[in-house]
PAROVEX-377615 format. One line per 3 residues: number of its first residue (from 0); for each residue y, x, z of C-alpha. Coordinates in Angstrom, 2 decimals, decimal comma. Example, Ala and Ser with C-alpha at 12.3 -4.5 7.8 and 13.67 -1.06 7.14 Angstrom:
residues 2
0	-4,50 12,30 7,80  -1,06 13,67 7,14
//
This chain:
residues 156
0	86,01 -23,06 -34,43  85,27 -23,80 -37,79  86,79 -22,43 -40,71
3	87,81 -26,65 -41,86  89,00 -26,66 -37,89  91,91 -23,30 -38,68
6	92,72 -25,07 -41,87  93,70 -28,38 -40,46  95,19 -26,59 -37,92
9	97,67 -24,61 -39,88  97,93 -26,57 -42,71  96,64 -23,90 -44,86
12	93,34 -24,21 -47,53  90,20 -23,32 -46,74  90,06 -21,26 -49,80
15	93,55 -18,90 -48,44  91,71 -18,11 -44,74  88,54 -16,66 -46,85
18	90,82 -15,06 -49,25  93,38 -13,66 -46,12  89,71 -12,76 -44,76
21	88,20 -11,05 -48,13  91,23 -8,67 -48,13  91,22 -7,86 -44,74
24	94,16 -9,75 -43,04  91,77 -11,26 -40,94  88,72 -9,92 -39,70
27	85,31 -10,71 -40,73  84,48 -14,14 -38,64  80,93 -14,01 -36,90
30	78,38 -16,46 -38,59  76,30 -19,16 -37,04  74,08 -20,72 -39,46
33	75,78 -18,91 -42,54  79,73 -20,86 -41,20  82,41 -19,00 -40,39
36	83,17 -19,01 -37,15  86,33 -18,13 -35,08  87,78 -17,92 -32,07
39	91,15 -19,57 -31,22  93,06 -16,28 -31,76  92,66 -16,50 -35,41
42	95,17 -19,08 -35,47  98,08 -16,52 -33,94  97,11 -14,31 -36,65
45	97,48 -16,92 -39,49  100,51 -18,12 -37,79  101,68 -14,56 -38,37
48	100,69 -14,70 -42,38  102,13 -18,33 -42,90  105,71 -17,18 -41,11
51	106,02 -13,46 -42,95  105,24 -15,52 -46,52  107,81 -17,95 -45,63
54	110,12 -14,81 -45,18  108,96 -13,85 -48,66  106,83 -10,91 -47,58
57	104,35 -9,77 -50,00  100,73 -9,43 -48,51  100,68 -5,67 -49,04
60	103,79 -5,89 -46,93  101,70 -8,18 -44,25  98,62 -5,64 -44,25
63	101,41 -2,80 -43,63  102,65 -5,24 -40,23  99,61 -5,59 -39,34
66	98,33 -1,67 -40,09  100,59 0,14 -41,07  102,03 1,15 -37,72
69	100,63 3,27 -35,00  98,81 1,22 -32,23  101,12 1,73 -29,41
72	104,34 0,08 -32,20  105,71 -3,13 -30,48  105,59 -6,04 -32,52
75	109,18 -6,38 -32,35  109,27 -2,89 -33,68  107,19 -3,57 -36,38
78	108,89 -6,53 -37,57  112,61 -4,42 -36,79  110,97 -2,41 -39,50
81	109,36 -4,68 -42,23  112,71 -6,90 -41,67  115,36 -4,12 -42,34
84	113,35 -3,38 -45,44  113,38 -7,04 -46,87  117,18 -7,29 -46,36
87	117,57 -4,34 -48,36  115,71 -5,60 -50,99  117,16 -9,05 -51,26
90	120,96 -7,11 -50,95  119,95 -5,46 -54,26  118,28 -8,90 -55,44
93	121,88 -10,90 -54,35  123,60 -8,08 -56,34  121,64 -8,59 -59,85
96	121,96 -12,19 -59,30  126,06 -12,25 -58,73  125,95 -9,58 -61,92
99	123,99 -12,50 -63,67  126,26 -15,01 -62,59  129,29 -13,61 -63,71
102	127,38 -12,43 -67,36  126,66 -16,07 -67,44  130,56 -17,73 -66,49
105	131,68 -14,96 -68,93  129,45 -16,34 -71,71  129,94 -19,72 -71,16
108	134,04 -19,31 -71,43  133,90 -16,69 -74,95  131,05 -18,13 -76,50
111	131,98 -19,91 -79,70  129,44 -19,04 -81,98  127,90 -21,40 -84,24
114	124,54 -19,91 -85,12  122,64 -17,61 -83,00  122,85 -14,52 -85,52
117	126,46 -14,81 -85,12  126,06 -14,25 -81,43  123,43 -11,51 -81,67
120	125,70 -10,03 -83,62  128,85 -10,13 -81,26  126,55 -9,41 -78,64
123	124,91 -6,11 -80,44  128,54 -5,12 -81,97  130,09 -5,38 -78,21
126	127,05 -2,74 -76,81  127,25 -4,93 -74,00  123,09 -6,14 -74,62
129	120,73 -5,31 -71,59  118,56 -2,44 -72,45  115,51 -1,23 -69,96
132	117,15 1,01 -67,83  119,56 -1,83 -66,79  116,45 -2,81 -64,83
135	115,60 0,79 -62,81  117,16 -0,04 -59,89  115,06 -2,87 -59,08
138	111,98 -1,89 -60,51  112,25 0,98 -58,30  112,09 -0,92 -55,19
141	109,32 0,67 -53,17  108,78 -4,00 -52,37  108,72 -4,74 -55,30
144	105,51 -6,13 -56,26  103,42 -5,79 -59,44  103,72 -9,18 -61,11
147	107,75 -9,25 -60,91  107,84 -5,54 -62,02  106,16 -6,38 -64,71
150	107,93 -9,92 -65,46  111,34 -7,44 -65,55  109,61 -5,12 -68,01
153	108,84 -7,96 -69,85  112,19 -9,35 -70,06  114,01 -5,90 -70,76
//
């Protein structure tokens, strides 16, 4: 099958099954007059790729499902694993984002300033300001990927 043929197939670009193939998700597809060409098991594996980036997977984490195990792991094992992992991280994700939620109810109910240095100043004067270790928790998430690490450095 065609590499056009797996993309209409799964819905997915052209562009994402040479990329998926480029970093080694998928193996190398044989070439007949310089096309990709697959066989219909291709489609299991991108089946794999579209369902673990649905469940928010990164695709360092999909490489590690895919080799990051010992041969003779189950798939159900490997998954077991990978899953546990993700609902750890989003626990500690759920956590930062109730924290957030009640900073935000909190401001909305004792804000009355009327200019912004007026509220940088209550905000300084209460020491209740984030400062960058506020962050350490997350950014030590061994999931964590590079962009939103650095996004969170940014916005400490």
């Amino acid at each position: 099958m065609t590499i056009s043929e797996a993309a209409r197939q799964t819905g997915l670009q052209t562009s994402a099954i040479r990329y998926y193939e480029q970093i080694g998700l998928l193996p190398a597809a044989e070439r007949l007059n310089g096309q990709r060409r697959y066989d219909t098991s291709i489609l299991y594996r991108l089946a794999i790729i579209q369902r673990a980036r649905q469940l928010g997977f990164s695709l360092d984490e999909i490489r590690q499902l895919f080799f990051g195990f010992r041969s003779v792991t189950s798939a159900s094992q490997r998954w077991r694993t990978l899953n546990q992992r993700k609902l750890t991280e989003l626990d500690a994700m759920l956590q930062g984002i109730k924290g957030m939620q009640r900073l935000l109810r909190t401001m909305m109910e004792k804000c009355h300033c009327q200019t912004l240095d007026q509220c940088g100043k209550g905000i300084f004067q209460s020491g209740k300001f984030i400062v960058a270790g506020d962050f350490s928790s997350r950014m030590s998430s061994p999931n964590l990927n590079k962009k939103r690490r650095r996004n969170l450095e940014r916005e400490a």
